[in-house]
PASEBA-1860 file (N, C-alpha, C; in nm, 3 decimals):
! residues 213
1> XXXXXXXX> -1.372/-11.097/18.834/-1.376/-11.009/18.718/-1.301/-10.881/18.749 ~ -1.189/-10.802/18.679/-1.195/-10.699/18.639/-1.204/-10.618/18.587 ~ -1.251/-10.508/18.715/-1.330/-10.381/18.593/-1.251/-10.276/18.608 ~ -1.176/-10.240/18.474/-1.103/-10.170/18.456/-1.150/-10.016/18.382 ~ -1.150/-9.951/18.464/-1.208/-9.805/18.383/-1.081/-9.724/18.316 ~ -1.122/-9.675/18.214/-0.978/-9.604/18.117/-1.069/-9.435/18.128 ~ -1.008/-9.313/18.068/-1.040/-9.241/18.043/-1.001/-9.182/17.941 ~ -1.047/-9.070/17.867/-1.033/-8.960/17.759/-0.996/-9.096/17.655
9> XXXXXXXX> -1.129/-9.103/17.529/-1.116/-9.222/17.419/-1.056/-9.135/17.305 ~ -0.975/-9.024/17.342/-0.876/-8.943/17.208/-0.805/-9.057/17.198 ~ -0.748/-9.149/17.264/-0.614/-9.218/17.209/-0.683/-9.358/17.212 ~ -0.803/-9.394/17.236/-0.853/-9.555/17.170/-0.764/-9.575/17.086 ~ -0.732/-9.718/17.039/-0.668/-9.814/16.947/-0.754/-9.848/16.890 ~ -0.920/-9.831/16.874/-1.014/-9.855/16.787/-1.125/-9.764/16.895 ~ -1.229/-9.719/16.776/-1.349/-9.683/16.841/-1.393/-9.750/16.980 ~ -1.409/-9.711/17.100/-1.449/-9.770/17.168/-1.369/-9.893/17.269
17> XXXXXXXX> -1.246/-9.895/17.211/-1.113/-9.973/17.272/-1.053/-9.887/17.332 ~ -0.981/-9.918/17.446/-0.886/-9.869/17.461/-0.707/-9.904/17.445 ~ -0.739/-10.037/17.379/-0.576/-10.058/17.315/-0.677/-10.172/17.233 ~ -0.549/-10.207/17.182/-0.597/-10.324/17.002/-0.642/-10.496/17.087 ~ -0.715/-10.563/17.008/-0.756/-10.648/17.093/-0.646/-10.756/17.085 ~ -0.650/-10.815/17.219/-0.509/-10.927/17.157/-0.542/-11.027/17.105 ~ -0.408/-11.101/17.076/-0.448/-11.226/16.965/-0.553/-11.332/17.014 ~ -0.638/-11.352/16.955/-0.724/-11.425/16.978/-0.848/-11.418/17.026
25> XXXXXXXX> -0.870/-11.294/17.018/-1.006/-11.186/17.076/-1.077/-11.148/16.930 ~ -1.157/-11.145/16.934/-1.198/-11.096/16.845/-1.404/-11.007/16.839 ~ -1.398/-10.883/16.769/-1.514/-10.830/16.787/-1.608/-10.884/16.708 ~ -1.698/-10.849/16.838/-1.846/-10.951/16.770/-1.948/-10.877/16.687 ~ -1.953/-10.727/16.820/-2.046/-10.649/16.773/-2.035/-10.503/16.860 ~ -2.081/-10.389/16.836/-2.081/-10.266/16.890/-2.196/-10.187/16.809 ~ -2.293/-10.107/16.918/-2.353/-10.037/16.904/-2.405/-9.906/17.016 ~ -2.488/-9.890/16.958/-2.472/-9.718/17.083/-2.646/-9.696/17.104
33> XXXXXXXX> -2.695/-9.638/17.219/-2.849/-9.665/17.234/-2.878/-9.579/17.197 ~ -3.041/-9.622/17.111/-3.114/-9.513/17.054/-3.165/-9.424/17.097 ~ -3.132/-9.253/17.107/-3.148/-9.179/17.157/-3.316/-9.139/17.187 ~ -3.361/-9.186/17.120/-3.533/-9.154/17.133/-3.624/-9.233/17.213 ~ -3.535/-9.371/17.191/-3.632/-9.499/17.308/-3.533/-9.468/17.479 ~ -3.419/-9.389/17.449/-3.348/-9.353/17.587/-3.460/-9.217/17.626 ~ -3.504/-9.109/17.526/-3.594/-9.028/17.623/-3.704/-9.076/17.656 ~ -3.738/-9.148/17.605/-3.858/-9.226/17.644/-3.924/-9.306/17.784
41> XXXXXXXX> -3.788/-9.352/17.831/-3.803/-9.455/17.883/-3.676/-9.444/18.004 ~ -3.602/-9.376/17.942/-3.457/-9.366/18.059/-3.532/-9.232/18.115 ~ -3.510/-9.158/18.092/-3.548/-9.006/18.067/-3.717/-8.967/18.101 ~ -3.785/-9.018/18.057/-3.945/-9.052/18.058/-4.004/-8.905/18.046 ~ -3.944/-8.886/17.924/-4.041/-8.740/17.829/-4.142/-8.724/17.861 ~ -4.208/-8.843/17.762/-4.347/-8.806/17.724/-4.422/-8.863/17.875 ~ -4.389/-8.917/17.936/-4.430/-8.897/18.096/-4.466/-8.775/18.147 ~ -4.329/-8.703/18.142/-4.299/-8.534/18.185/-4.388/-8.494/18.063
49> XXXXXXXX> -4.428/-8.514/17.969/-4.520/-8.415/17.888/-4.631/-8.416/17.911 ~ -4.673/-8.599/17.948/-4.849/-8.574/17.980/-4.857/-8.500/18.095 ~ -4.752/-8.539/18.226/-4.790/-8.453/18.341/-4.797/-8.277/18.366 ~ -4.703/-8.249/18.236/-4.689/-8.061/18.223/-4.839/-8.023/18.136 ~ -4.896/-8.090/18.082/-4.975/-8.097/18.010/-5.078/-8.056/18.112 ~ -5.140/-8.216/18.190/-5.212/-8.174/18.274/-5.238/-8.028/18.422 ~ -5.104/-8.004/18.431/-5.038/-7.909/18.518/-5.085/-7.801/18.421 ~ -5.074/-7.760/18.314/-5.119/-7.672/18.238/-5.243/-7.646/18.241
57> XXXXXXXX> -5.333/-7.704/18.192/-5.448/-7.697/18.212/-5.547/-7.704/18.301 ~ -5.501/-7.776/18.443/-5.552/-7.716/18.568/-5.531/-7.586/18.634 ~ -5.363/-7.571/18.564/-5.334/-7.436/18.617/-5.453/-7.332/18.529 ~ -5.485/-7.339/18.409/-5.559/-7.295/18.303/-5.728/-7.225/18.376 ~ -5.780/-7.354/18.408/-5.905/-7.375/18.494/-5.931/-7.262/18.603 ~ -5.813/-7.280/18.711/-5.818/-7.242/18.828/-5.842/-7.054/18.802 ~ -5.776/-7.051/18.642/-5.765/-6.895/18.660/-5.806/-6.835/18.551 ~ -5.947/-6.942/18.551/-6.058/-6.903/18.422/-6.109/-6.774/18.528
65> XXXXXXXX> -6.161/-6.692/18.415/-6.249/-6.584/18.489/-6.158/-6.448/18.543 ~ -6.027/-6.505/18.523/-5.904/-6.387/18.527/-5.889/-6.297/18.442 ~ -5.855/-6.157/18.433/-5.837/-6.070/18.319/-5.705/-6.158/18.203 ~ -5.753/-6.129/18.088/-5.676/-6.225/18.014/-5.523/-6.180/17.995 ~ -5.501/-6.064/18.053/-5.347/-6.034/18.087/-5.333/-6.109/18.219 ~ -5.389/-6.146/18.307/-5.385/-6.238/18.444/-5.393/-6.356/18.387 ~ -5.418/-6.398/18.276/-5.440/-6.558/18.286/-5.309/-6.618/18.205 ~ -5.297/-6.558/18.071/-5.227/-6.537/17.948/-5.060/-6.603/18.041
73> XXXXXXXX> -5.035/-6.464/18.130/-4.885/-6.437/18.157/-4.812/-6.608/18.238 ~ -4.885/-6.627/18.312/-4.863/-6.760/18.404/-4.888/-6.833/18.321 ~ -4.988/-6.898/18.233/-4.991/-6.983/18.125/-4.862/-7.034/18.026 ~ -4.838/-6.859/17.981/-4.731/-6.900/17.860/-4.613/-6.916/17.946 ~ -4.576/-6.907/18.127/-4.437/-6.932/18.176/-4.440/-7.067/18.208 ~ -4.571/-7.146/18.235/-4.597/-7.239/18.249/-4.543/-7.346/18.088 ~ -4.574/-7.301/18.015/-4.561/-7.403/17.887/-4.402/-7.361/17.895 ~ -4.352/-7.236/17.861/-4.204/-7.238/17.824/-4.133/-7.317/17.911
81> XXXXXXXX> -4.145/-7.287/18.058/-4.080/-7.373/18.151/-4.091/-7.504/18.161 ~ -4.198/-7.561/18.110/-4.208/-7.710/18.025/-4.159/-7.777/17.964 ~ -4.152/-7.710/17.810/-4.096/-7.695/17.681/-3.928/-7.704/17.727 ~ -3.891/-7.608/17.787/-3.766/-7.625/17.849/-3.679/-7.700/17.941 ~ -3.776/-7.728/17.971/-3.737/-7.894/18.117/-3.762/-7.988/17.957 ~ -3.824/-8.021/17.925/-3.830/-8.134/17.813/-3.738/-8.146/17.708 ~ -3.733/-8.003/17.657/-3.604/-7.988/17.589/-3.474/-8.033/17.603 ~ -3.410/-7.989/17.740/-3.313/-8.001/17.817/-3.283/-8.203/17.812
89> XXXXXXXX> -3.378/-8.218/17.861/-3.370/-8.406/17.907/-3.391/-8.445/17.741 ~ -3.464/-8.405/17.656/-3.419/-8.469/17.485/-3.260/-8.446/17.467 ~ -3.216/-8.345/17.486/-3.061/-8.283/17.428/-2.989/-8.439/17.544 ~ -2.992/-8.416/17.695/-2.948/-8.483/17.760/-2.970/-8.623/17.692 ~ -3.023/-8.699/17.685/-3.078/-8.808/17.601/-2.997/-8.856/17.503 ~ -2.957/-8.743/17.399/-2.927/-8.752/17.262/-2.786/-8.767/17.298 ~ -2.722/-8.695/17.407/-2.594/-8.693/17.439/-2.557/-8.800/17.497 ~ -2.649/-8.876/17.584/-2.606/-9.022/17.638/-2.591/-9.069/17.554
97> XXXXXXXX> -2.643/-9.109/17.427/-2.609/-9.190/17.315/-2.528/-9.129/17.222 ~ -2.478/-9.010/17.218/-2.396/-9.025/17.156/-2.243/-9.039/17.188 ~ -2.234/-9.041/17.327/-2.135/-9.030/17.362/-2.084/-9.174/17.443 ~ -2.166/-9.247/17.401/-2.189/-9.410/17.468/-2.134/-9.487/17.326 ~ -2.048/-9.619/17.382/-2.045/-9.704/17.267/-2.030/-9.833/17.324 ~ -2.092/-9.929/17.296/-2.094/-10.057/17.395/-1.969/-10.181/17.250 ~ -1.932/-10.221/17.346/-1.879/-10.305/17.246/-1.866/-10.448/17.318 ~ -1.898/-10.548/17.239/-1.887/-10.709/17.239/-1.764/-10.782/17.154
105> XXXXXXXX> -1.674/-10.818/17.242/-1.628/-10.896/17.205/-1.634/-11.069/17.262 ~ -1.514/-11.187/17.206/-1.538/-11.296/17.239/-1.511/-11.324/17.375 ~ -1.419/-11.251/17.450/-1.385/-11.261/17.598/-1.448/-11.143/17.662 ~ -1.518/-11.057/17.608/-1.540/-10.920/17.734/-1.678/-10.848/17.692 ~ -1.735/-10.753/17.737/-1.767/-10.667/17.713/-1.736/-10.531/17.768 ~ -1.744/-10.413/17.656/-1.657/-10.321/17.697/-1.780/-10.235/17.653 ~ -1.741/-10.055/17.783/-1.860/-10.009/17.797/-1.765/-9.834/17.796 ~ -1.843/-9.760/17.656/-1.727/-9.654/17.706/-1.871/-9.545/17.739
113> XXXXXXXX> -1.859/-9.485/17.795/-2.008/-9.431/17.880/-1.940/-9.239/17.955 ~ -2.028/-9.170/17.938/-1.995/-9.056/17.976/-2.001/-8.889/17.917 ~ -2.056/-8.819/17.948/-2.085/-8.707/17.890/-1.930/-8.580/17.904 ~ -1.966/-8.565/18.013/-1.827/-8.480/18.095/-1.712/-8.604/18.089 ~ -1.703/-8.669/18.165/-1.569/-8.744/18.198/-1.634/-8.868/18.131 ~ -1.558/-8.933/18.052/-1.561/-9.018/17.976/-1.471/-9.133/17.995 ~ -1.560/-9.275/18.082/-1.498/-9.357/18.121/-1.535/-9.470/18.026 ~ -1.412/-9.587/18.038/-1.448/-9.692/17.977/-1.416/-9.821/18.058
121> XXXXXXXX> -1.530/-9.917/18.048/-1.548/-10.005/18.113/-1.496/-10.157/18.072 ~ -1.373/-10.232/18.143/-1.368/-10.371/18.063/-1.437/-10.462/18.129 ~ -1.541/-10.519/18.092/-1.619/-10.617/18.153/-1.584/-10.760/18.105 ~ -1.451/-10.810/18.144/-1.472/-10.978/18.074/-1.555/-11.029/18.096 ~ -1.618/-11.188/18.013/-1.701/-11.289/18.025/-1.671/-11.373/18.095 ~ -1.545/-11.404/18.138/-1.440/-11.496/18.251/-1.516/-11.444/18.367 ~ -1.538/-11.555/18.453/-1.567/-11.529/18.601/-1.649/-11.415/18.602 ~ -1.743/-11.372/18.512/-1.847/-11.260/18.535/-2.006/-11.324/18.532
129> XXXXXXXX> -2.048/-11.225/18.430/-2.217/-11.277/18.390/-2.240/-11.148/18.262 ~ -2.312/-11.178/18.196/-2.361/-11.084/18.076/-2.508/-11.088/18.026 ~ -2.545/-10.981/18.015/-2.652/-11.005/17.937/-2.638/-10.833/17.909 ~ -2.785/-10.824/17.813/-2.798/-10.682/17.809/-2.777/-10.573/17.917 ~ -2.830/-10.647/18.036/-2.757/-10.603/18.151/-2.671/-10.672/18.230 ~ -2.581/-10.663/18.291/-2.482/-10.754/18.325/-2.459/-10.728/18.451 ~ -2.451/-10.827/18.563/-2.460/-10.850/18.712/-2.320/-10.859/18.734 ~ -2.241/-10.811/18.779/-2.080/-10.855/18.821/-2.111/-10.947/18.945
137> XXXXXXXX> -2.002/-11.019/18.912/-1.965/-11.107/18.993/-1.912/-11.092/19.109 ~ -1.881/-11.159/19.257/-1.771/-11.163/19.354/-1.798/-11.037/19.457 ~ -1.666/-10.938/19.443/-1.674/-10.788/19.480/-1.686/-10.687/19.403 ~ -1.681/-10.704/19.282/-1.683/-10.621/19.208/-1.797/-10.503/19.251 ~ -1.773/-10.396/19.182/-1.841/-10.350/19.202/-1.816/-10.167/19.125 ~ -1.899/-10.139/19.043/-1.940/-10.003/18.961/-2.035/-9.920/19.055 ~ -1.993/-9.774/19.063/-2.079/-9.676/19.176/-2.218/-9.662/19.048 ~ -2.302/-9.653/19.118/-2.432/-9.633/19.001/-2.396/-9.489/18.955
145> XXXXXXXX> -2.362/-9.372/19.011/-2.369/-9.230/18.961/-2.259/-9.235/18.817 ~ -2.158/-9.357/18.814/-2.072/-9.304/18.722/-2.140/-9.453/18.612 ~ -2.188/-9.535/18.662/-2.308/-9.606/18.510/-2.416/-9.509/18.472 ~ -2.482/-9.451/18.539/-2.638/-9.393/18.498/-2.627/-9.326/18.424 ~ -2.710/-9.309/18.275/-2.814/-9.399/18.271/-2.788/-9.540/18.217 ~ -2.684/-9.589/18.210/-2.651/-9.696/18.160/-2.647/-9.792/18.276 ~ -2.763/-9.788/18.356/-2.790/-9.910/18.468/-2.852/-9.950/18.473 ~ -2.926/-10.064/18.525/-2.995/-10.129/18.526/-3.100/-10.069/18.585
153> XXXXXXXX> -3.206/-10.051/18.575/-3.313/-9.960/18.641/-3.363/-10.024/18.798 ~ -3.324/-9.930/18.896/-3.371/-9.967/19.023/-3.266/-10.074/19.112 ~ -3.145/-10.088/19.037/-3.080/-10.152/19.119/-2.959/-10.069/19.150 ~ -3.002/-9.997/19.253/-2.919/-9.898/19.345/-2.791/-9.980/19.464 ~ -2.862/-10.054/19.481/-2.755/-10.146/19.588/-2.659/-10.206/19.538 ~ -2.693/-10.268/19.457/-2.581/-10.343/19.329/-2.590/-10.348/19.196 ~ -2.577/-10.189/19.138/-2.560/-10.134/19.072/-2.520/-10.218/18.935 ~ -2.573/-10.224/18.797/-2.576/-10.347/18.699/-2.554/-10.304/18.595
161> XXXXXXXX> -2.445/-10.288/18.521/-2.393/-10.185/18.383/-2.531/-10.246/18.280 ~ -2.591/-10.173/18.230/-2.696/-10.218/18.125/-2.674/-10.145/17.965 ~ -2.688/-10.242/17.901/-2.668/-10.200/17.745/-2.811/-10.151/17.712 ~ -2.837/-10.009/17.742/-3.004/-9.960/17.721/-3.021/-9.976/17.605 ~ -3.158/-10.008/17.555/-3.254/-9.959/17.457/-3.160/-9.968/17.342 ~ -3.096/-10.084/17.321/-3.022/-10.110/17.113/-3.116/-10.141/17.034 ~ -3.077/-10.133/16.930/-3.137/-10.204/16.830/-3.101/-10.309/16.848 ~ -3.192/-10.439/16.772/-3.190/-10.570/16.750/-3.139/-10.615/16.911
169> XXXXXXXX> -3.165/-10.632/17.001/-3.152/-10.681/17.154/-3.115/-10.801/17.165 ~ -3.253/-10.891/17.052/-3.226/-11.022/17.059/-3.152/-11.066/16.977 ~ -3.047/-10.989/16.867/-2.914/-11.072/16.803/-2.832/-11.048/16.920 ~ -2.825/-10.963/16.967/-2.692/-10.920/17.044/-2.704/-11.026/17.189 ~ -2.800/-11.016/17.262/-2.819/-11.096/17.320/-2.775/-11.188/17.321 ~ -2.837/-11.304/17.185/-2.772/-11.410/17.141/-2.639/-11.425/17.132 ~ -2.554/-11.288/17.045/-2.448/-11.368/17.027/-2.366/-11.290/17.200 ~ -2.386/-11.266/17.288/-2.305/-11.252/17.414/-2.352/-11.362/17.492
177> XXXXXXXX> -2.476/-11.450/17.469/-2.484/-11.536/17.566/-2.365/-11.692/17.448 ~ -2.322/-11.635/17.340/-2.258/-11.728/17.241/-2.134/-11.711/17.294 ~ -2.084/-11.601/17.293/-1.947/-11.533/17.330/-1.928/-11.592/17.487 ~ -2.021/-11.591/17.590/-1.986/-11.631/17.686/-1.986/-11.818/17.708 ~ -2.028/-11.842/17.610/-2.017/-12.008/17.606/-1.882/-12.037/17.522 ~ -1.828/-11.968/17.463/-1.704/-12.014/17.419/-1.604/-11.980/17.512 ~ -1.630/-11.890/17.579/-1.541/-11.840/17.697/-1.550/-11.888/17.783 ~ -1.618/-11.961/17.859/-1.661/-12.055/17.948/-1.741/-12.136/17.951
185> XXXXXXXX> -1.684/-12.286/17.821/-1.770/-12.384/17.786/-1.804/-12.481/17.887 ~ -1.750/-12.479/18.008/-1.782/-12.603/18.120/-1.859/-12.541/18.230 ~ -1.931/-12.399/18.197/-1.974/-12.330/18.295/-2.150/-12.282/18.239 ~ -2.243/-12.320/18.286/-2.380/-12.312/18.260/-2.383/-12.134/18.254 ~ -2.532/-12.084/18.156/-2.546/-11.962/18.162/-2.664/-11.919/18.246 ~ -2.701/-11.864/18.359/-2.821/-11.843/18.440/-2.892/-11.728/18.394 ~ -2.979/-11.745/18.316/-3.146/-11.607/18.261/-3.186/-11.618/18.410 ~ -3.159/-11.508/18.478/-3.267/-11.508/18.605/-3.211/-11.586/18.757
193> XXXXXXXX> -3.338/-11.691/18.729/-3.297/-11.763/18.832/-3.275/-11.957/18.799 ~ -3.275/-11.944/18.619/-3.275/-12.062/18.528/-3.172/-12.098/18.479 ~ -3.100/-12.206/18.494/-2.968/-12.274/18.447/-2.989/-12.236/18.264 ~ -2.921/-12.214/18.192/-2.996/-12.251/18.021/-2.847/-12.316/18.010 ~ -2.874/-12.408/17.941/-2.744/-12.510/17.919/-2.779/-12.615/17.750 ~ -2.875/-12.492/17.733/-2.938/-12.532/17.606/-2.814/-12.414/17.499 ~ -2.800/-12.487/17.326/-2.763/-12.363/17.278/-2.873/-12.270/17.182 ~ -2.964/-12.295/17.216/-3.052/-12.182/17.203/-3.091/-12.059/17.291
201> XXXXXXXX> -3.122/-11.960/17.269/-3.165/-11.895/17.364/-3.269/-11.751/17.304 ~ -3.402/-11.732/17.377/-3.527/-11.628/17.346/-3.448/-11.530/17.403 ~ -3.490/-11.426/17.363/-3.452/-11.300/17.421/-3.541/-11.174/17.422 ~ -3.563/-11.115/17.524/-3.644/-11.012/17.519/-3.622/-10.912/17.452 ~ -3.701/-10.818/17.373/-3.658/-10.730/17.267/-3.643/-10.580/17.375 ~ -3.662/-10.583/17.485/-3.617/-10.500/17.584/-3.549/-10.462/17.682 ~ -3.561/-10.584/17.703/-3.462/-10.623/17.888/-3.422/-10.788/17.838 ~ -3.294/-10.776/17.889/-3.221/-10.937/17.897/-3.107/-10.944/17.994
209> XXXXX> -3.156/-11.049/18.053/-3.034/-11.044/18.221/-2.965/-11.183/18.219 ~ -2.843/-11.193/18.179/-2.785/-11.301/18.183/-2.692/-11.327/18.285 ~ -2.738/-11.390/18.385/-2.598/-11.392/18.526/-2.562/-11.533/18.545 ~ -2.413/-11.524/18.572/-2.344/-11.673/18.548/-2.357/-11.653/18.682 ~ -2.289/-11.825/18.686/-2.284/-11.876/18.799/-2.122/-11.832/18.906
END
């Protein structure tokens, strides 16, 4: 497989392309992750909220019985500095997705990803693997600092471009494990550690790992 990174998408040939697709390619689907299930879960807000929360209110406890100019002042730096770490990672959040655009076509998937420097990723279906998250093949190989958060969670060693948190998971799913059977009809699709050589296929409405052989 190659993975070809492009930069600055001012001169795309379409949203999310970086030149026009050639003859016989054609787009399946493109979408961009939802910024609210990314703080959630990429980001882990409301994690960071229950824990500032609790941090608040022990801090609260400890300095019951304080003059209420002693208690008041550390309290309210405590919540702002909260409020502001939380803030910060929502904005961050909102900006991964908006500045992300995943696109499916019949031979590839393409990944344009980046806040500051804005790279784009060609992931063919030839000699690769796909799924919502996608395992490269061979040597390949993507540094995790320039996927994240668009990686696979926890796979630091071999780093796994992941299409976070879309809508509808399991159409898209479907039609890239479709896209990769027309692209390589004599070649089985592996969920996991399972041949599927069926043309059906379940899909998780969260996580989906499709790695060829």
């Amino acid at each position: 497989m190659n993975v070809n990174p492009h930069h600055e998408h001012e001169f795309e040939a379409a949203p999310g392309l970086p030149e026009a697709l050639p003859t016989g390619e054609r787009l399946l689907w493109q979408g961009t992750p939802d910024w609210k299930l990314l703080a959630l879960h990429v980001f882990h807000v409301r994690t960071l909220a229950i824990y500032f929360s609790v941090m608040v209110v022990l801090q609260a406890l400890y300095l019951l019985g304080e003059p209420q100019a002693r208690l008041l002042v550390p309290l309210a730096t405590s919540v702002a500095l909260s409020l502001t770490a939380l803030g910060l990672l929502t904005w961050l959040a909102w900006l991964t997705a908006r500045t992300a655009l995943y696109t499916l076509t019949s031979k590839r998937v393409v990944m344009r990803i980046g806040i500051v420097l804005t790279l784009t990723f060609n992931l063919p279906l030839k000699n690769g693997a796909g799924d919502i998250a996608l395992k490269l093949a061979g040597e390949d190989h993507i540094a995790w600092l320039n996927l994240w958060p668009h990686a696979k969670p926890w796979a630091l060693k071999n780093p796994e471009p992941c299409l976070r948190l879309i809508p509808d998971a399991v159409r898209v799913g479907e039609r890239l494990v479709q896209a990769w059977r027309e692209a390589n009809p004599s070649v089985p699709v592996m969920l996991g550690d399972i041949i599927d050589e069926q043309p059906s296929l379940t899909v998780n409405h969260r996580s989906t790992q499709a790695v060829t052989a």
